[in-house]
C-alpha positions as CSV (number, residue, x, y, z in Angstrom):
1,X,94.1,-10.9,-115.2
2,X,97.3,-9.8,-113.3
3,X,98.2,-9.7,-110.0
4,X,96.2,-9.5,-106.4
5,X,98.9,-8.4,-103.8
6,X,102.8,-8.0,-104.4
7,X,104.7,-8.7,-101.5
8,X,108.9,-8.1,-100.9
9,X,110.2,-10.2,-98.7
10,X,113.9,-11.0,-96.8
11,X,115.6,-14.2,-97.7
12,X,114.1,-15.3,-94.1
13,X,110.2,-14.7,-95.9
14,X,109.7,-12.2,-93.5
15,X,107.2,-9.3,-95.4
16,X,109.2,-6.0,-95.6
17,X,106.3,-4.3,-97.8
18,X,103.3,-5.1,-99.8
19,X,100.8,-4.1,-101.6
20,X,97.2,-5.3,-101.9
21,X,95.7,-4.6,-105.1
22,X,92.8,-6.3,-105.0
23,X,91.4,-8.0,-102.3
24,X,90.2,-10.9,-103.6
25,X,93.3,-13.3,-101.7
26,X,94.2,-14.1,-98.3
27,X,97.2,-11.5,-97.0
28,X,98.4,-14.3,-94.7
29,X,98.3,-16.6,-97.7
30,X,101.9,-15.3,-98.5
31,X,103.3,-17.4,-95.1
32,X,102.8,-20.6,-97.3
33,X,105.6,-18.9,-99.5
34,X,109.0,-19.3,-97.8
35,X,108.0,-23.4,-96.8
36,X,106.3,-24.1,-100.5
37,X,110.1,-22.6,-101.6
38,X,112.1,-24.6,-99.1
39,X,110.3,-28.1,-100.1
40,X,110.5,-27.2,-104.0
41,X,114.3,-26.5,-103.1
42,X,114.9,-30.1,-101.1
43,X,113.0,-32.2,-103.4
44,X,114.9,-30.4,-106.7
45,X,111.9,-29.4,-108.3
46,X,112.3,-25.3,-108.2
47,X,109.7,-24.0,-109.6
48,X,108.8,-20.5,-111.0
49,X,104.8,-20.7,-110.2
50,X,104.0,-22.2,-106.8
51,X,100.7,-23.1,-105.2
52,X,98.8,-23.8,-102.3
53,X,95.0,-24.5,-102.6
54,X,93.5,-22.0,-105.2
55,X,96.4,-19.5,-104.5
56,X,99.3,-18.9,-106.7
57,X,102.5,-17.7,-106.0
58,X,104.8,-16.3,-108.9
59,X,108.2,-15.4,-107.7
60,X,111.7,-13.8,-108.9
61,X,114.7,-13.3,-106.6
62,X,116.9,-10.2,-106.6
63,X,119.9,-9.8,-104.0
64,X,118.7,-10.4,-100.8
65,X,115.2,-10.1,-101.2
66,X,112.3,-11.9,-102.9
67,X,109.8,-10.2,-104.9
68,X,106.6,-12.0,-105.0
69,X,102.9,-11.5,-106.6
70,X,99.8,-14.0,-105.7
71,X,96.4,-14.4,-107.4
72,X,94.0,-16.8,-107.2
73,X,92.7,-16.6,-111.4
74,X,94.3,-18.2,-114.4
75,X,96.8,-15.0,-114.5
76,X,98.6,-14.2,-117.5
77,X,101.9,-15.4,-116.1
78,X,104.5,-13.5,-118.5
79,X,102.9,-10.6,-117.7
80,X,103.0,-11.0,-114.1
81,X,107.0,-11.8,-114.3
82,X,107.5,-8.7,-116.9
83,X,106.1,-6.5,-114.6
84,X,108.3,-7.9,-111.2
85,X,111.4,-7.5,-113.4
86,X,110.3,-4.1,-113.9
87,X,110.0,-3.3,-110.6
88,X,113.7,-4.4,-109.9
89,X,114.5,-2.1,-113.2
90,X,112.4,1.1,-111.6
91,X,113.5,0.6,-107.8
92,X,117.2,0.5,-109.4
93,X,116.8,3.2,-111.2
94,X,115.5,5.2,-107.9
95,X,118.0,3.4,-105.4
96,X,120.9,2.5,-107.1
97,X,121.0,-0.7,-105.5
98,X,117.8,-2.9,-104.7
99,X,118.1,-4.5,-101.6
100,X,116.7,-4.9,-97.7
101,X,118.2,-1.8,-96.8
102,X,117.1,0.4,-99.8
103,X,113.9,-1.5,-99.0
104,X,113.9,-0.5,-95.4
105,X,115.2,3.1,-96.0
106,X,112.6,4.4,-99.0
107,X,109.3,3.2,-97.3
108,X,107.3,5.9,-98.1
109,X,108.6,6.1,-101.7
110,X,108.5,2.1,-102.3
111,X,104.6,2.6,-101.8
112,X,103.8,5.6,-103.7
113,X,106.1,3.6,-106.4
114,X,103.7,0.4,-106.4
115,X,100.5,2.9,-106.2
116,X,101.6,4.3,-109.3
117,X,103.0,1.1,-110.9
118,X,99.6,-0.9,-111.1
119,X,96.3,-0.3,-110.3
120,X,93.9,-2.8,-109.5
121,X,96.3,-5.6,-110.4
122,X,96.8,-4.4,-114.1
123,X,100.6,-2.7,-114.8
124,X,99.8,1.4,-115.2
125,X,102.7,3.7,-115.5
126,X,106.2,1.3,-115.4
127,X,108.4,4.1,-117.2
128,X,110.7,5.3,-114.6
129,X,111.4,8.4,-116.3
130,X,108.0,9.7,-116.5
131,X,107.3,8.5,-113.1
132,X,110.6,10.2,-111.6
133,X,108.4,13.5,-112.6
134,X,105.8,13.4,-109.9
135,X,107.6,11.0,-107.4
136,X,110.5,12.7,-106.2
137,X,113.4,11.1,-104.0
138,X,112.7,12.9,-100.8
139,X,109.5,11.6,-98.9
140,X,109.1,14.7,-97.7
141,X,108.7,16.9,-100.3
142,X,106.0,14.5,-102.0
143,X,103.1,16.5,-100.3
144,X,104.2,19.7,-101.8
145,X,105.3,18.2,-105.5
146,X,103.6,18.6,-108.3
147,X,100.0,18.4,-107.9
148,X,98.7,18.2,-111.6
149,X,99.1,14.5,-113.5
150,X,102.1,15.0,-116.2
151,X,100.7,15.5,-119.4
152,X,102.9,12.3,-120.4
153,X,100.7,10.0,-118.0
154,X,98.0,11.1,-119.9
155,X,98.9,11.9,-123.6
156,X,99.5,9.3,-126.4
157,X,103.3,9.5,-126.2
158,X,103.6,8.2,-122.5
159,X,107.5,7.9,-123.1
160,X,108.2,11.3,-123.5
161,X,107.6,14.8,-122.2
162,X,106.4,17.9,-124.5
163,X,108.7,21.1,-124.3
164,X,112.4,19.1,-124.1
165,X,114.8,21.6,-125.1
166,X,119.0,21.2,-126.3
167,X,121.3,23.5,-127.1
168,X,123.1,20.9,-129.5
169,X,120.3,18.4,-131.0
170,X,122.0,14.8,-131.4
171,X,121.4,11.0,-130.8
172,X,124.1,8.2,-130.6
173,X,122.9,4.6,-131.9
174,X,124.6,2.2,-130.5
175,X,124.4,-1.5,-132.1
176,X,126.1,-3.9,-129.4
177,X,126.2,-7.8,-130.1
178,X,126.4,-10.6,-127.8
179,X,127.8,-14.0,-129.8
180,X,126.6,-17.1,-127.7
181,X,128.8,-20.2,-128.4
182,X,129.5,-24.0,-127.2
183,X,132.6,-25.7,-128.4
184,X,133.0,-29.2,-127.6
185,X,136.5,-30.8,-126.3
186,X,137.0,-32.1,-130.1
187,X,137.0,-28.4,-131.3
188,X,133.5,-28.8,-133.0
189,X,130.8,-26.1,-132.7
190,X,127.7,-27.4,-130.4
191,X,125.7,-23.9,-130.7
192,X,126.3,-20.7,-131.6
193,X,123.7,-17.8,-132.0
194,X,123.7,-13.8,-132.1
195,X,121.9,-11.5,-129.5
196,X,121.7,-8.0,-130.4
197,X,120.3,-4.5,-129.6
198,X,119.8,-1.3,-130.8
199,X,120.7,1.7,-128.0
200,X,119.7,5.1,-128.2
201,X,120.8,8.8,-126.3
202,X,118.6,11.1,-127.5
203,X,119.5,14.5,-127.4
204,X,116.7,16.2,-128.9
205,X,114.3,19.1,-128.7
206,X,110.8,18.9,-129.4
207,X,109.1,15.9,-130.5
208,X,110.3,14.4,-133.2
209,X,109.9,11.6,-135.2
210,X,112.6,9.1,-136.3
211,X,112.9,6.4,-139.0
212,X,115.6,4.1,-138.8
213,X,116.9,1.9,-141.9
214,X,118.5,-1.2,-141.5
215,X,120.0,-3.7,-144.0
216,X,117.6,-5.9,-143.1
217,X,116.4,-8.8,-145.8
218,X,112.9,-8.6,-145.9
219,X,112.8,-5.0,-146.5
220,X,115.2,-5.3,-149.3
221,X,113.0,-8.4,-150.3
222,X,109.7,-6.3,-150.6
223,X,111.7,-3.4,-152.1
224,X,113.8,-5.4,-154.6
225,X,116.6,-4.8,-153.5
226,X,118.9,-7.5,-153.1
227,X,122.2,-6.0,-153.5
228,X,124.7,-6.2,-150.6
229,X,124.9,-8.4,-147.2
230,X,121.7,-8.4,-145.5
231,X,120.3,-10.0,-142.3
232,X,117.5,-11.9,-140.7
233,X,116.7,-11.0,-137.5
234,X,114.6,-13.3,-135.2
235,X,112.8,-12.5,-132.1
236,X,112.6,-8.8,-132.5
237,X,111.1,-7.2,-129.7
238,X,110.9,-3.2,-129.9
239,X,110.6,-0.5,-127.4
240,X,106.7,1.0,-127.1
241,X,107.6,4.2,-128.9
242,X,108.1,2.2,-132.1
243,X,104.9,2.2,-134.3
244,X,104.4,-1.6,-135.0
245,X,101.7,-1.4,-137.3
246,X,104.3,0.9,-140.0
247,X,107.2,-2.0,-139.4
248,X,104.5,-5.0,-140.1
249,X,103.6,-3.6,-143.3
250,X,106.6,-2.0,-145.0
251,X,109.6,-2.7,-142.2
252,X,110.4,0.9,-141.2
253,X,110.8,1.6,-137.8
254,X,109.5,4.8,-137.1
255,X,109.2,6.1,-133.7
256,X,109.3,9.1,-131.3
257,X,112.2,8.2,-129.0
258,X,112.1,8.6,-125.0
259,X,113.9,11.4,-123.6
260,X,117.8,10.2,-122.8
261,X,119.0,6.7,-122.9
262,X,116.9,3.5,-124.2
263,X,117.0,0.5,-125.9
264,X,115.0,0.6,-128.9
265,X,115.2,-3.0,-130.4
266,X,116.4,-6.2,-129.5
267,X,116.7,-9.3,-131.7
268,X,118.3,-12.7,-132.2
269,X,120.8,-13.5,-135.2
270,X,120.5,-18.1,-135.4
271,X,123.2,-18.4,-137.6
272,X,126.5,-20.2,-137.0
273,X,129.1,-18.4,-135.8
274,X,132.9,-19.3,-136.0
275,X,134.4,-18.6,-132.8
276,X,136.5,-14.9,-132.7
277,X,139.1,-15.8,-129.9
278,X,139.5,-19.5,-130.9
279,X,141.0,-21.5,-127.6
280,X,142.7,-24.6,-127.2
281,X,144.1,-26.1,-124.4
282,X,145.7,-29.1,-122.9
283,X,145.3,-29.8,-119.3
284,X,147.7,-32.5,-118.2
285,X,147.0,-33.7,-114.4
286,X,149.9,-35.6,-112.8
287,X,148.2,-37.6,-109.6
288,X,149.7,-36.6,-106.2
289,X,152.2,-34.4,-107.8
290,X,150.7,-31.3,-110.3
291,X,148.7,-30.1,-112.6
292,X,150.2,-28.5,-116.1
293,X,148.3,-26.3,-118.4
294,X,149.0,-25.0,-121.6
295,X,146.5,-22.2,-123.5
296,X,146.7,-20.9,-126.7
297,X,144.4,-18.4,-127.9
298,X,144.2,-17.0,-131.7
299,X,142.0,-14.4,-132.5
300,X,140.1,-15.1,-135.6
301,X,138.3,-11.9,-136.6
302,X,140.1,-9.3,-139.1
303,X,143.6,-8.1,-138.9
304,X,142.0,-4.4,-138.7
305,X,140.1,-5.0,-135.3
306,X,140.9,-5.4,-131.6
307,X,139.4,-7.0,-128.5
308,X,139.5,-5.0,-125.3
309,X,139.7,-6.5,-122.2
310,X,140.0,-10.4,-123.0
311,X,139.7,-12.4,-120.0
312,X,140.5,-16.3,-120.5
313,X,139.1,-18.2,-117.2
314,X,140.5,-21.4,-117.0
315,X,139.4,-23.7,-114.6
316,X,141.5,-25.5,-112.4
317,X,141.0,-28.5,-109.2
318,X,140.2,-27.3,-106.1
319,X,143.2,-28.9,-104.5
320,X,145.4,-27.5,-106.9
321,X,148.6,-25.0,-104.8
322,X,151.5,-23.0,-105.6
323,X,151.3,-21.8,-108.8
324,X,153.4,-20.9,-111.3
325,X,152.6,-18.5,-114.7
326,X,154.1,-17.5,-118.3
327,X,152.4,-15.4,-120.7
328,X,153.4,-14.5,-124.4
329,X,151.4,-11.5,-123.2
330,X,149.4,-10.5,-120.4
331,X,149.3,-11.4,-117.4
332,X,147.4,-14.6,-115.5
333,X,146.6,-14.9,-112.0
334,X,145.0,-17.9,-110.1
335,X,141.2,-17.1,-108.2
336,X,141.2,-19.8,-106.1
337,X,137.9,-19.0,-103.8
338,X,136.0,-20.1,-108.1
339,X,139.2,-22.5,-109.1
340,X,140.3,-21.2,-111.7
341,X,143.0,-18.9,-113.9
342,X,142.1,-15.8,-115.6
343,X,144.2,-14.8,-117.6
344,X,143.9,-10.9,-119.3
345,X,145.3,-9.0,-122.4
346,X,144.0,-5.8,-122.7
347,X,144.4,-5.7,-126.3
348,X,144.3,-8.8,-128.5
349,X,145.3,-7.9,-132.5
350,X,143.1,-9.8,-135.3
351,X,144.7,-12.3,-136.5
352,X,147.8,-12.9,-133.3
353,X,147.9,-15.8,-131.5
354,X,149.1,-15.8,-127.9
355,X,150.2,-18.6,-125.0
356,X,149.9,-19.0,-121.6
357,X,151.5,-22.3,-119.0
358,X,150.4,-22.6,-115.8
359,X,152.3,-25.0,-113.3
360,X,150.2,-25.8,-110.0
361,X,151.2,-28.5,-107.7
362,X,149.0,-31.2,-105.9
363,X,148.7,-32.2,-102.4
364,X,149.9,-35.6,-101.4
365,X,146.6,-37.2,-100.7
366,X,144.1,-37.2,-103.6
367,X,140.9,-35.2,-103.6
368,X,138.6,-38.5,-104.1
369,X,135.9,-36.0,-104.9
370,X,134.8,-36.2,-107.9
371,X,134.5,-33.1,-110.0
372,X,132.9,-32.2,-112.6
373,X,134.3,-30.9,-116.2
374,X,133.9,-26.9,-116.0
375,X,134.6,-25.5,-119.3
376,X,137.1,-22.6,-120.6
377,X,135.3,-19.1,-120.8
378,X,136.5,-16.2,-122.7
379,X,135.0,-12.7,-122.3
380,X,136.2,-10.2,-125.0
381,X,134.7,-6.9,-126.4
382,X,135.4,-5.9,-130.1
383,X,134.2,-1.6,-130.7
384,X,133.6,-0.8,-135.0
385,X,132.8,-4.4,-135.2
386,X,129.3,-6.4,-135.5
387,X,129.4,-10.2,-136.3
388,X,126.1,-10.7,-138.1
389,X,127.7,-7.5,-140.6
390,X,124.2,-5.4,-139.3
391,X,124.1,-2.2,-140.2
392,X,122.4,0.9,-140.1
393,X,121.9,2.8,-143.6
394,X,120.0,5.8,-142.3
395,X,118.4,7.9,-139.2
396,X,115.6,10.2,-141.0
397,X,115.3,12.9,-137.8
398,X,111.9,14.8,-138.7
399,X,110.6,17.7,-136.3
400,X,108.3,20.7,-137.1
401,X,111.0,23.4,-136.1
402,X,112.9,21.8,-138.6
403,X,116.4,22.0,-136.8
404,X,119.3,20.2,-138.3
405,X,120.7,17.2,-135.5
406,X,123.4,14.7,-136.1
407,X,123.3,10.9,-135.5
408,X,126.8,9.2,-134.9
409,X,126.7,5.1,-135.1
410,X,129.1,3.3,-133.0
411,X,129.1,-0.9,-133.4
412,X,130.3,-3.2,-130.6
413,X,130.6,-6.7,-130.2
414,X,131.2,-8.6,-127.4
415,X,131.1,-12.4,-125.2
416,X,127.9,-13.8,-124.5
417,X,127.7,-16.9,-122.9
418,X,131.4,-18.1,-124.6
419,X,132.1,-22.0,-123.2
420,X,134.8,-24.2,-124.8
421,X,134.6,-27.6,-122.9
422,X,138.1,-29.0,-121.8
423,X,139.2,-33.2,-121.7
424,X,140.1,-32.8,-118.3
């Protein structure tokens, strides 16, 4: 079972729109909502699945507005929080922004939108694409759209419409790579783990059908091949289009890709990774007269490759004043409304190592609060560069015309959640 009724409301709990799927719970029950939240919220206990009697409430928050569903069954509960997080995705993709005002201003499109997006409390058509073909922006002109059900709603390839024509047939795969790591303040790797995916423009006429080779281990496992680096990829979660029944038994992924942009794959690399922008720090605090910080920062990934965009955030006390910088290279500036220096190079060579001092004086009397130990955090992109060394060996593009397209790779790799932990 899903979902009875879906319900947005204001950060007040005040309904802006709902819709009742079923019937089968209270409409009032939703007024329980907003004081269940508040209690959860005093007592500490914030809780994703709330109830009152037999009826449950499972909730997600987005800006300003709260996005709730109840039911009153033993629901399938990741089901019910897939779907409200793609609601979020296909109101974005219609709005631009989700928020009380989009709410407010797209009435008559937010409820064709939840007609179309479930029916009787089961998830229908959640593709924005396809359902951008029959529910157009303007609320006016949905009497006189297209009357007839797209054949996509209906066909066996919901993803993507028939007669897509290009001029130029191409599709860009781009492999992008989060790295997830916790250093300790002795320098020692707590965690570490990779988070990838696999996105695709397609530019394509027709319908075709792609097969996509990895160097992934258990294919070269069942095929004998063991030459080369490989990978094991955990957690794989694909896209609809890809046929999972072809993957489990010989590990090709084969599909017939949506129309435009997608993410075809994600997946999770548990390996342990040395850090790429290596940090260390030393945070000397001088009571009632200043604070002193020195940063270095190496970047430990080859000589060939450069990170874009490096941002070190360094955090500082809330008391701390008048500061004072010098960079190596770069440039730092102090944030004080989140208490803390960030300090950016726009391009950070493999292999260089860079400083940065900070100076920031302290008040006179001492901030007897006491405050916690926020660590560093570095946010870095690296393009023609993937840390688990994934890669893609082929892109088969097969369609009946038999035209002739071209795939171009690009590789990126960039912060995930990135925390060294400081002394001070």
């Amino acid at each position: 079972m899903s979902a009875s009724a879906i319900f947005i409301l204001d950060l007040k709990g005040k309904v802006l729109i709902c819709r009742n799927y079923k019937g089968d719970v209270d409409m009032a029950e939703v007024d329980h909502f907003m004081p269940l939240l508040m209690q959860t919220e005093e007592d500490g206990l914030i809780c994703p699945v709330m109830s009152h009697g037999k009826v449950h409430f499972m909730w997600i928050k987005h800006s300003n507005l709260y996005l709730v569903a109840t039911t009153n069954k033993n629901s399938n509960a990741s089901l019910v929080y897939s779907f409200l997080y793609k609601l979020v995705e296909v109101f974005t993709e219609y709005f631009k922004e989700l928020e009380e005002e989009s709410i407010q201003d797209n009435f008559v499109v937010v409820y064709e939108l939840l007609d179309e997006l479930m029916d009787f409390g089961f998830p229908q058509t959640t593709d924005s694409k396809i359902l951008q073909e029959y529910i157009t922006q303007e609320g006016t002109k949905l009497e006189v759209a297209k009357t007839k059900v797209p054949t996509t709603v209906t066909n066996a390839v919901s993803w993507r419409s028939e007669g897509i024509r290009y001029k130029k047939n191409e599709v860009f795969i781009d492999v992008i790579e989060s790295i997830n790591v916790l250093v300790n303040a002795n320098g020692s790797v707590m965690s570490s783990d990779i988070v990838g995916c696999i996105k695709l423009k397609t530019m394509l006429s027709g319908m075709p059908e792609l097969r996509l080779g990895l160097n992934d281990r258990v294919l070269f496992a069942l095929t004998g091949r063991d030459k080369g680096k490989t990978v094991v990829m955990e957690d794989v979660k694909f896209h609809q289009c890809v046929r999972l029944s072809r993957f489990d038994s010989d590990r090709t992924i084969s599909f017939i890709p949506p129309d435009g942009e997608s993410e075809l794959m994600s997946y999770r690399i548990n390996t342990h990774v040395k850090p790429l922008i290596w940090i260390e720090s030393v945070i000397e605090k001088f009571s009632h007269s200043r604070v002193e910080i020195m940063v270095k920062a190496k970047g430990q990934f080859k000589k060939q490759s450069v990170a874009n965009n490096v941002e070190v955030r360094v955090p500082v006390p809330s008391d701390a004043d008048s500061p004072k910088f010098k960079t190596s290279t770069g440039s730092a500036k102090y944030v004080p409304e989140k208490n803390m220096v960030v300090w950016t190079i726009k391009s950070f060579p493999g292999g260089k190592e860079f400083l940065m001092r900070a100076h920031f004086g302290l008040p006179s009397v001492e901030n007897e609060e006491l405050e916690g130990k926020p660590p560093i955090t570095v946010k870095f992109e690296i393009p023609y560069f993937t840390v688990s060394g994934i890669q893609v060996r082929y892109m088969k593009i097969i369609e009946k015309s038999g035209y002739q397209a071209l795939p171009w790779v690009r590789y990126i790799t960039q912060s995930g959640d990135y925390q060294l932990r400081t002394n001070i």
